[in-house]
N, C-alpha and C positions, 0 to 999 in steps of 0.2 A: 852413573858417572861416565862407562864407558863409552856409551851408547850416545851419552851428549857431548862425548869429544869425537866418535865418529861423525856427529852431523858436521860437528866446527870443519874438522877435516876438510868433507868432503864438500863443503864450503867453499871455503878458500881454495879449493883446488878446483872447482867451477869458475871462480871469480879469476884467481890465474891463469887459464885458461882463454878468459874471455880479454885480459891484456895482452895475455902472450901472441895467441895465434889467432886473436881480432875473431873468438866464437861467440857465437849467442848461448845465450844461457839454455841447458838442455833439460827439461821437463820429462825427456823421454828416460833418463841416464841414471832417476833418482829410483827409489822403489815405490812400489805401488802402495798410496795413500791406507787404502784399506785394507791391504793385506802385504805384511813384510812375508809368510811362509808364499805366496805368486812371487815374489822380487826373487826369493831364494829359489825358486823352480827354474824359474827364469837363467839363474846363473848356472846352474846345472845345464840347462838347455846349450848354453854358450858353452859352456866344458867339452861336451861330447862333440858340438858341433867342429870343434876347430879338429877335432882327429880322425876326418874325414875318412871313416869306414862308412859302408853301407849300417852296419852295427849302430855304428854314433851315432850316425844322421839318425836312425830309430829311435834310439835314445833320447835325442836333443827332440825329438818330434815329442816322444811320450811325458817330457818335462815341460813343453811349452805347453800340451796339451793341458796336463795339470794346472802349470799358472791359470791358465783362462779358466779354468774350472773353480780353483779358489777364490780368483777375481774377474767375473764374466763382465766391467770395464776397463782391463788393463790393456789397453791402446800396445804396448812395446812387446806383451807376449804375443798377440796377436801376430803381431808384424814379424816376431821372432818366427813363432808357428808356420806362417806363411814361408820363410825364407827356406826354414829345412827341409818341407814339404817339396818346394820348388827343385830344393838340393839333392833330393834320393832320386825324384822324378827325373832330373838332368846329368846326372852322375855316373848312377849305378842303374844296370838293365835292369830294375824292377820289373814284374810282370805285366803292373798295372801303371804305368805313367802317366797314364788319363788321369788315374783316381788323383794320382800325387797332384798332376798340375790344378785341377780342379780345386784341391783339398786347398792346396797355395790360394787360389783367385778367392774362396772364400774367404780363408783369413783374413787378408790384404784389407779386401772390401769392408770386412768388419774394425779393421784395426783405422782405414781412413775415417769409416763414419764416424771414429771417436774422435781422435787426434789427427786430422791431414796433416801437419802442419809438425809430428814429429821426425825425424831424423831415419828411423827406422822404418818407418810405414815408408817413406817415400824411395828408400832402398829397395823393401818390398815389392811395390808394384812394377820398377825397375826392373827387378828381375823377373818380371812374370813376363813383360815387356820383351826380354832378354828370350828367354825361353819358359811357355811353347811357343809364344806370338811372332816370335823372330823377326820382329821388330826395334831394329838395333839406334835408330833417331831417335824413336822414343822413350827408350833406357838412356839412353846418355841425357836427354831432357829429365828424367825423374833425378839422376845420380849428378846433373849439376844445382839442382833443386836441394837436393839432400848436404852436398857440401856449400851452398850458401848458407843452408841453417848451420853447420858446424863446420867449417873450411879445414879443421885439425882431426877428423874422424877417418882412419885409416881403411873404414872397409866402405865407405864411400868413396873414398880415391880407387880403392882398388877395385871396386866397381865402373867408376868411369871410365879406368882402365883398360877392365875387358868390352865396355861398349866401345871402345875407340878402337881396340883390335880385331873385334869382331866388322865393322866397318872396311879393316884396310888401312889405317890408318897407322901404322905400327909405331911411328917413330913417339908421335903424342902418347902414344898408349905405353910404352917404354918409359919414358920421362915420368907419366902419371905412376906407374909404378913402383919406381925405385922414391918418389915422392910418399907415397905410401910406406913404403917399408921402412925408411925414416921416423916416419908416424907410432909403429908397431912392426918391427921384425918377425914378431912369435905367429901374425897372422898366416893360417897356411897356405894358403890359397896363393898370395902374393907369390910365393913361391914357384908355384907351378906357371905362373902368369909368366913371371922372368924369365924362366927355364926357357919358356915354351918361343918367345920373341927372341931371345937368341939363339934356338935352334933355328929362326924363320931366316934371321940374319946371317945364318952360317957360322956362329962361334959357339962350335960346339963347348969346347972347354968352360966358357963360363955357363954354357949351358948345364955342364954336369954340375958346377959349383953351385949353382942354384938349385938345382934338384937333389942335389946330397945335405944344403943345407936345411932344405924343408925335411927330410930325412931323418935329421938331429932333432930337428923340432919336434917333429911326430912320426917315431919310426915306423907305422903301423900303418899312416896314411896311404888310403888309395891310389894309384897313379904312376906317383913317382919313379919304382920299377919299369912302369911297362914304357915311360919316358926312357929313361936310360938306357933298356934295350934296344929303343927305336935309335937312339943317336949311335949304338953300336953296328945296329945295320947300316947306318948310314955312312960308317967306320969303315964298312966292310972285316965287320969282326966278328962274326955270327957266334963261334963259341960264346966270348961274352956276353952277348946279346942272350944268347940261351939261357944261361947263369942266370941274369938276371928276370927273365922274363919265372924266371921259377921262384925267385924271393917276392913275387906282387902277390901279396898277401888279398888282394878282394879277388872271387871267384871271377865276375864276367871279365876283370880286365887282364887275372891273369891266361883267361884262354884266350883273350885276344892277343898276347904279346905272342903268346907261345903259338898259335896260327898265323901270326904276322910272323916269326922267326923259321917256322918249317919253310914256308917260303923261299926261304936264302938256301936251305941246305939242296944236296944233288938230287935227293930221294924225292922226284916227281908226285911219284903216284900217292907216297905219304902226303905232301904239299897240298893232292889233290883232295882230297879224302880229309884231312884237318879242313883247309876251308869249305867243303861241302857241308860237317858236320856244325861249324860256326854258322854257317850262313841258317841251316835249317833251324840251329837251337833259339836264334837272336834275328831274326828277320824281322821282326815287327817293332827290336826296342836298341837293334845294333847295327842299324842300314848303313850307317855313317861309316863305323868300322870295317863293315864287310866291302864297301866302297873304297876305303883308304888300302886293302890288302887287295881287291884288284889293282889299283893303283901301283903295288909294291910288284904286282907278275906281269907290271906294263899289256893289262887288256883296257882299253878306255870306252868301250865301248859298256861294257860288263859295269866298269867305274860307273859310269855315266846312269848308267840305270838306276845303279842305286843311290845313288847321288838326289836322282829323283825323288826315289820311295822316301828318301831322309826329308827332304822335302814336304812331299805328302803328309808326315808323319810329324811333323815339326821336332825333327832330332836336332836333340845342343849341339851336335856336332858339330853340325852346319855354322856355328860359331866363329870357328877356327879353318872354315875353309882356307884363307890366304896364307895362316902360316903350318897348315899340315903337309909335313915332305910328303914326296912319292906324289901328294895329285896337285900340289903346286907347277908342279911340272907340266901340263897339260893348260895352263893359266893361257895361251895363245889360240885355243882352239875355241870354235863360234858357241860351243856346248857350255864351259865356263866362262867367259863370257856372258852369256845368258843368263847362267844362276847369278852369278854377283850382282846383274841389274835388278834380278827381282828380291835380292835381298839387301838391295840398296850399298852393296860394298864395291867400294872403288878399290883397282888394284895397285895393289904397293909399288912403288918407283923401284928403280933399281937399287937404286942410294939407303934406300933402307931394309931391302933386305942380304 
């Protein structure tokens, strides 16, 4: 009896859906035909993914892995597989990024040959798009794809989102956004997205609101510290800056904060000596970082280089070139310039940021 008022349910809340917010009916959203314990892996996988540790992302990997194991045609674990894979490889300094994004592209590929035409898969190849391909026209083509099939799907918007900021485009990417969050607040990512456009825009304050509220959501979440710390540098409040750089609970990014932070203090030769030792540990998976921290000791030349290697190495960094402080700053020299043509990002007006 339960079980056939679940379905009615979950019914009629398809079908309202598909009045309310003008969606198509999702095929991808339902559980997997042959197998309900793949559906349940699957929601496991979504659990851990939204609490964005390196840890989760493992977890969410080792759950989706299972789905496809239980049901080697379920099209949405696939897609899900692919997205976490994508998510350790682009997030957290894993050792091996290659394997991740690799790991991602097969999914992806396996989850279209089933379903192209699901919700998920086309999110999927989006982000593969997105990072390592650094191919930010062709995410936002997968991720307007994705919201024609479901126009009411919040991690679709919030994907269109970052392919609109990763372009330059900040003000669409903002509006996409808060559009999102509307959709689903609890998603956390959205979170970091908002923070991160208005720190580009200079309001810091709702910049912390937005990072303290992904915070509440998942206080354990990667990131979020070593954002706040950055907006205290940018304070010029190094103490707090400190503080915080010391509550970032995942390892690479708290030695990032805390090497982005000596930085600001008098003690040179410390300063010097943290970033030698970042640069040597994270040179092949944290070019981007070690780039944005010359940026903070004003060397542009040093920036530049590894600006490069980020390049070379197809770092997600490079995502957030136009709204990361310290090398935003440098946005008038022929060297950025350069990069944003070959990564196809036009530079933000003044008006938006």
């Amino acid at each position: 009896m339960f079980a056939v008022q679940e379905e009615i349910a979950k019914a009629v809340a398809e079908q309202m859906k598909v009045k309310l917010l003008g969606e198509k009916t999702r095929s991808d959203a339902v559980p997997s035909n042959q197998n309900p314990a793949a559906h349940n892996a699957v929601l496991q996988s979504d659990f851990y993914f939204q609490q964005q540790t390196a840890e989760s992302i493992q977890k969410a990997i080792s759950f989706a892995q299972e789905a496809v194991r239980l049901d080697p045609t379920y099209a949405l674990a696939y897609a899900k597989l692919s997205q976490a894979w994508r998510q350790y490889g682009a997030s957290f300094a894993t050792g091996n990024a290659e394997k991740a994004y690799e790991e991602a592209r097969v999914a992806a590929e396996k989850a279209a040959s089933l379903a192209p035409d699901l919700v998920e898969v086309r999110k999927a190849i989006g982000w593969i798009s997105m990072t390592p391909r650094l191919d930010f026209r062709a995410a936002e083509k997968e991720f307007r794809r994705a919201l024609e099939l479901s126009p009411g799907d919040a991690g679709a918007k919030n994907a269109l989102s970052y392919a609109l900021m990763a372009q330059g485009r900040l003000a669409e990417a903002e509006q996409t956004c808060r559009e999102a969050i509307l959709l689903d607040p609890l998603v956390t990512v959205l979170w970091y997205n908002l923070g991160r456009l208005a720190v580009a825009a200079g309001r810091y304050q709702d910049a912390e609101e937005a990072f303290r509220k992904g915070l509440e959501i998942q206080p354990h979440a990667a990131r979020f510290y070593t954002y706040l710390a950055t907006l205290d540098i940018l304070q010029k409040n190094p103490t707090a800056a400190l503080q915080q750089a010391q509550l970032e609970p995942d390892d690479f990014w708290r030695e990032y904060a805390l090497t982005l932070v000596q930085q600001t203090q008098p003690d040179r030769a410390a300063a010097d000596t943290a970033l030698k030792n970042f640069s040597s540990k994270y040179a092949t998976n944290g070019a981007y970082q070690i780039a944005v921290i010359h940026a903070l000791r004003k060397e542009p030349d040093e920036m530049f280089r590894w600006l490069d290697n980020a390049y070379a190495t197809h770092d997600s960094g490079l995502t957030q070139l136009v709204i990361t402080p310290f090398v935003f700053e440098y946005r008038d020299d022929p060297r950025f310039v350069a990069l944003c043509q070959k990564l196809g990002v036009q530079l933000p007006t003044h008006g938006e940021r």
